[in-house]
Backbone as CSV, one residue per row, in Angstrom:
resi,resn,N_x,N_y,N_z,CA_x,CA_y,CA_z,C_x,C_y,C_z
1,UNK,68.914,-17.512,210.936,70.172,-17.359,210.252,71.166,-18.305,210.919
2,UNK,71.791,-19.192,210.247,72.247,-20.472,210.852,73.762,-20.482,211.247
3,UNK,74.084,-19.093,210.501,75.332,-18.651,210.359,75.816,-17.914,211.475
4,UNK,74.948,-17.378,211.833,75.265,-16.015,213.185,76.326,-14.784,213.291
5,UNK,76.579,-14.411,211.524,77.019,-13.801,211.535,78.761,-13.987,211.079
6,UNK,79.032,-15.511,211.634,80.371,-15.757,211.523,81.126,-16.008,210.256
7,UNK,80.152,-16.079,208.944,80.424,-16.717,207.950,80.044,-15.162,206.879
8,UNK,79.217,-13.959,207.327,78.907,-13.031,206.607,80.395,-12.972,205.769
9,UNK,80.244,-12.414,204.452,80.899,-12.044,203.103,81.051,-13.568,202.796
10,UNK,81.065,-14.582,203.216,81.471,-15.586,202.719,80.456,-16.713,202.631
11,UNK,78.940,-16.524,202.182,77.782,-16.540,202.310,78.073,-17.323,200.415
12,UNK,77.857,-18.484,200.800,77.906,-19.193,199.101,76.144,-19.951,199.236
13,UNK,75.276,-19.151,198.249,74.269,-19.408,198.078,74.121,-19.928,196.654
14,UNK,74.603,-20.820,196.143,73.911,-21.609,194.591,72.285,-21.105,194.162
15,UNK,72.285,-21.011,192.864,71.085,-20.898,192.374,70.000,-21.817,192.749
16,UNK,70.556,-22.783,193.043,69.495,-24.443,193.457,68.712,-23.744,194.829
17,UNK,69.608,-23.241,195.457,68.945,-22.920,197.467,68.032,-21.877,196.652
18,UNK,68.208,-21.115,196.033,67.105,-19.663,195.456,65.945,-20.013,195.311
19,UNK,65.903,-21.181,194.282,64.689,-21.623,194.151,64.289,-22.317,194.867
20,UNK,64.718,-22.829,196.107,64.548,-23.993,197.162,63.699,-22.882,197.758
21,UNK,64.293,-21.833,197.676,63.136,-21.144,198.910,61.978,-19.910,198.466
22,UNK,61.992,-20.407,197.172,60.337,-19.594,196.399,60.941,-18.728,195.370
23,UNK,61.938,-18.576,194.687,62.036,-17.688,193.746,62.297,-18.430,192.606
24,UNK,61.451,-18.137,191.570,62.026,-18.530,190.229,63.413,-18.597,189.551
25,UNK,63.678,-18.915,189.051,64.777,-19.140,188.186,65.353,-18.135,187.358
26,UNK,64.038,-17.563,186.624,64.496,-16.950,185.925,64.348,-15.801,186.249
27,UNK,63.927,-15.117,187.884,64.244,-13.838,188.549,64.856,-13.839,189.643
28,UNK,66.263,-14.900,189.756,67.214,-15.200,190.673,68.076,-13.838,190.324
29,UNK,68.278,-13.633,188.833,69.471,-12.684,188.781,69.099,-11.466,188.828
30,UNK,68.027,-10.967,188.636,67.133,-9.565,189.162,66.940,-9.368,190.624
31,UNK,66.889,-10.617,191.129,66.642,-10.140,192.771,67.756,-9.906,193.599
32,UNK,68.762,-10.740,193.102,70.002,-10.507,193.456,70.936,-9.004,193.151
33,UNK,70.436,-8.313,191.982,70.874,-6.943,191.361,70.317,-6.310,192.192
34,UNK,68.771,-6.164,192.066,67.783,-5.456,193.205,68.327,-5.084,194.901
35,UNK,68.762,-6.456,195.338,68.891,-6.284,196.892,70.597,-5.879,196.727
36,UNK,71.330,-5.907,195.765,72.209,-4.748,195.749,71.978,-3.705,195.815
37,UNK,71.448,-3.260,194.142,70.991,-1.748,194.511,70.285,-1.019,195.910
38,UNK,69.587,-1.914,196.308,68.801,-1.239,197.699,69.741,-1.299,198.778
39,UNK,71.068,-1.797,198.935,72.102,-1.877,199.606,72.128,-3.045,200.963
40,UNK,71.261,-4.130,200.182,71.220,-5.345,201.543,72.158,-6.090,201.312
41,UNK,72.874,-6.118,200.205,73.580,-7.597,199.558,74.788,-7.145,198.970
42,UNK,76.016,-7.439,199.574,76.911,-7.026,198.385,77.490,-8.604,197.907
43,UNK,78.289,-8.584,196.934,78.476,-9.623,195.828,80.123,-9.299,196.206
44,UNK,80.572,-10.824,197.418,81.948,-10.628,197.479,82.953,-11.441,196.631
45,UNK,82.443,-12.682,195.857,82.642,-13.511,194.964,81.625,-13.916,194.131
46,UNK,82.433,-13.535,192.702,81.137,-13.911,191.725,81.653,-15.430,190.923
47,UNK,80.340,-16.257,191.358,80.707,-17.883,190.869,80.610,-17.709,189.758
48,UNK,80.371,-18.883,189.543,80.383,-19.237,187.717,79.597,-20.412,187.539
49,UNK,79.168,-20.849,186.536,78.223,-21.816,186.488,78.741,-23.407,186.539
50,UNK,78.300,-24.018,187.329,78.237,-25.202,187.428,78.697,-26.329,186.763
51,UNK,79.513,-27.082,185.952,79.969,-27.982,185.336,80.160,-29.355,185.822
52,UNK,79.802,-30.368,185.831,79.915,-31.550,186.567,79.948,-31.379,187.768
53,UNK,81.430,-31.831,189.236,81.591,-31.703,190.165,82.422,-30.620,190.468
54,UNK,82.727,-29.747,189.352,83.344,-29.152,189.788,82.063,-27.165,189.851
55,UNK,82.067,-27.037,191.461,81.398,-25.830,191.807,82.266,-24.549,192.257
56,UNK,81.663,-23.494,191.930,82.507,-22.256,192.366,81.108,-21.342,192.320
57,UNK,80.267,-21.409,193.557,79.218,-21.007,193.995,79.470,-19.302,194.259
58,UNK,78.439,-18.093,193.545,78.848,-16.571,194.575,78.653,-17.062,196.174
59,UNK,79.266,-15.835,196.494,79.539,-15.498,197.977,79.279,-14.458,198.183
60,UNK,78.191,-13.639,198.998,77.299,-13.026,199.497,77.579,-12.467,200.924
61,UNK,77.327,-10.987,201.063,77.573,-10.495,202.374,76.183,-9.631,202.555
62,UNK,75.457,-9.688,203.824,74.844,-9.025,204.016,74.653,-7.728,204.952
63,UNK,74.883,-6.597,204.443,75.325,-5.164,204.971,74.949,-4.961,205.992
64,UNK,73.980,-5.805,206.492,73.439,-5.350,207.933,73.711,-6.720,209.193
65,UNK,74.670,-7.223,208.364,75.218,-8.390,209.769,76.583,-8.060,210.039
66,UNK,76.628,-7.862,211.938,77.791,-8.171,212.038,78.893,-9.532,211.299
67,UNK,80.082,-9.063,210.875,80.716,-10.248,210.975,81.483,-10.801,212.483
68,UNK,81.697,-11.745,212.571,82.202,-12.751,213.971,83.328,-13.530,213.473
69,UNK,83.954,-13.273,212.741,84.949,-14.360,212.939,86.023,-13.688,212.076
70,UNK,87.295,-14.080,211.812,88.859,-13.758,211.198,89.312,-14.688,210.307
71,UNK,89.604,-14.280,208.893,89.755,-15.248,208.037,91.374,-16.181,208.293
72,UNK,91.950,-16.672,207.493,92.785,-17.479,207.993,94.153,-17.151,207.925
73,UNK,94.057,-15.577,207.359,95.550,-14.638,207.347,95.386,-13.495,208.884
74,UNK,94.040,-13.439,209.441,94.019,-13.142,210.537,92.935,-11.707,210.219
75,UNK,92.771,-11.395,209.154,92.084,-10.086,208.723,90.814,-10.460,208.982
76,UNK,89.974,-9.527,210.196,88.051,-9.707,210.090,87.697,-9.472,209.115
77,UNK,86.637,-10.309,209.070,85.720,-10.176,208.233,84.603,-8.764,207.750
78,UNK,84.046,-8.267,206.642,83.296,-7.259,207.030,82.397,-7.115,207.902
79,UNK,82.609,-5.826,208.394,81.511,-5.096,209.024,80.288,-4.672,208.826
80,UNK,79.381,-4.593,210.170,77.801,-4.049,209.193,78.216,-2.710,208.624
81,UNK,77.294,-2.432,207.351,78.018,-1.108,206.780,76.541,-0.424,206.464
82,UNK,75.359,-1.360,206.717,74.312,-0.570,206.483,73.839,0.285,205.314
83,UNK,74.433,-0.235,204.186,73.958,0.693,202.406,72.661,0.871,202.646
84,UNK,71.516,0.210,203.075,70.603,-0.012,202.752,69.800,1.506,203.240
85,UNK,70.805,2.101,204.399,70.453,3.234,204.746,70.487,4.695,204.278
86,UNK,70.891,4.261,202.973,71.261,5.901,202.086,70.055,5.886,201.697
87,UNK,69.181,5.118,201.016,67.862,5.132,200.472,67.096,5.803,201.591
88,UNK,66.610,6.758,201.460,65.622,7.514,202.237,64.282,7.507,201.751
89,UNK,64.291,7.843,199.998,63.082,8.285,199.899,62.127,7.389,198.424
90,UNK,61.274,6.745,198.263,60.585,6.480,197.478,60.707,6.415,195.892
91,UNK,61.423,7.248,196.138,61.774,7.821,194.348,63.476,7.154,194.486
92,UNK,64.246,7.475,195.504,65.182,6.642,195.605,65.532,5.479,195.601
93,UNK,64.688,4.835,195.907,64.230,3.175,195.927,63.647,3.049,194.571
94,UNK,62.965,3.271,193.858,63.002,2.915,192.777,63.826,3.028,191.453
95,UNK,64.597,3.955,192.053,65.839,4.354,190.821,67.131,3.338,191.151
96,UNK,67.432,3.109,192.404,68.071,2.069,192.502,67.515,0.794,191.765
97,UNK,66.202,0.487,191.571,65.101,-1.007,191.085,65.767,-0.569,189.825
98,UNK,65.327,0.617,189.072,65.354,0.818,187.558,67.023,0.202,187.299
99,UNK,67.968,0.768,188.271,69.317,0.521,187.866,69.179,-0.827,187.779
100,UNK,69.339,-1.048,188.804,69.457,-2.775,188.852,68.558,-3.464,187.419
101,UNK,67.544,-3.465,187.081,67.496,-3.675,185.964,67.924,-3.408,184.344
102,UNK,68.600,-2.171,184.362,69.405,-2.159,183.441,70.671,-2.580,183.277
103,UNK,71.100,-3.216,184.791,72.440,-3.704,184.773,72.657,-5.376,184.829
104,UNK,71.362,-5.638,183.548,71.469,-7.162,183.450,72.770,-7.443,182.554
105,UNK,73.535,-7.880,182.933,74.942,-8.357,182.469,74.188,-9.563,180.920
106,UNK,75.096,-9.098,180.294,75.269,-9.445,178.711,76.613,-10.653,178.207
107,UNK,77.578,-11.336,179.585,78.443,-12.443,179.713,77.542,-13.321,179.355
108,UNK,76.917,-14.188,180.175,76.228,-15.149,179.084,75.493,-15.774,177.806
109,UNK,75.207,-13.884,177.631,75.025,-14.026,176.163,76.029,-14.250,174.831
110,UNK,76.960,-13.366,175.254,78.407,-13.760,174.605,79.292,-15.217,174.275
111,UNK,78.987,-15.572,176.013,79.420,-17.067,176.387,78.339,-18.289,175.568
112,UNK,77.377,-18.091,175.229,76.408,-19.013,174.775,76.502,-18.565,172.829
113,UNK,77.017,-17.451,172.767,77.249,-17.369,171.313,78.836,-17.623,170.824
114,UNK,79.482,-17.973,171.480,80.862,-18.379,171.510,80.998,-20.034,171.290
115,UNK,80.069,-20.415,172.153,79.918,-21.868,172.288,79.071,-22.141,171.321
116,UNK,78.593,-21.753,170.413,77.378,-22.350,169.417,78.685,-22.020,167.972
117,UNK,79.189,-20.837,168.176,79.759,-20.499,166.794,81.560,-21.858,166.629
118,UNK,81.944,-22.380,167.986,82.840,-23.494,168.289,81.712,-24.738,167.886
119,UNK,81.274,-24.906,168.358,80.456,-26.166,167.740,79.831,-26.504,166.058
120,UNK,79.415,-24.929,165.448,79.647,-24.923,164.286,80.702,-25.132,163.293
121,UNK,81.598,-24.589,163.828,83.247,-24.903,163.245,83.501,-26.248,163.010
């Protein structure tokens, strides 16, 4: 972890690094729901997609790293908070999986039928 902690909540991982390091594409946004629900990952900025040069990458905290450092109004950063530890039992862990898959967000579908029905016009 290259970060050591000092950069936790403010963790900007692009879709490009996801697949850089073995995950498909098209189960970037399930794994990312998933390691919410199981309480490893919270989602402290949600990016947006990519357009020329201009990027606005999510930003990612992981519940079980200290943070190390003070942002630039002087407020620390989060703390380990450990979600991952309410899950106790088997059946719990998978109902968190089931959630997370029903909570595939329906914005880009909207956004891609918005943009087809403007181009028709």
């Amino acid at each position: 972890m290259g970060h050591a902690g000092s950069l936790n909540g403010r963790l900007a991982c692009p879709y490009r690094d996801f697949e850089a390091s073995g995950i498909p594409y098209k189960a970037i946004a399930l794994a990312i729901r998933q390691c919410v629900g199981l309480g490893f990952l919270e989602i402290t900025h949600q990016g947006t997609p990519s357009i020329s040069q201009y990027r606005n990458p999510s930003r990612y905290r992981l519940t079980y790293v200290y943070g190390r450092e003070k942002l630039v109004d002087g407020t620390p950063l989060p703390q380990r908070t450990d979600e991952w530890k309410r899950i106790e039992t088997d059946e719990q862990a998978a109902a968190a999986l089931a959630s997370a898959e029903e909570r595939k967000s329906t914005a880009h579908v909207r956004r891609a039928g918005l943009a087809r029905a403007k181009r028709a016009a």
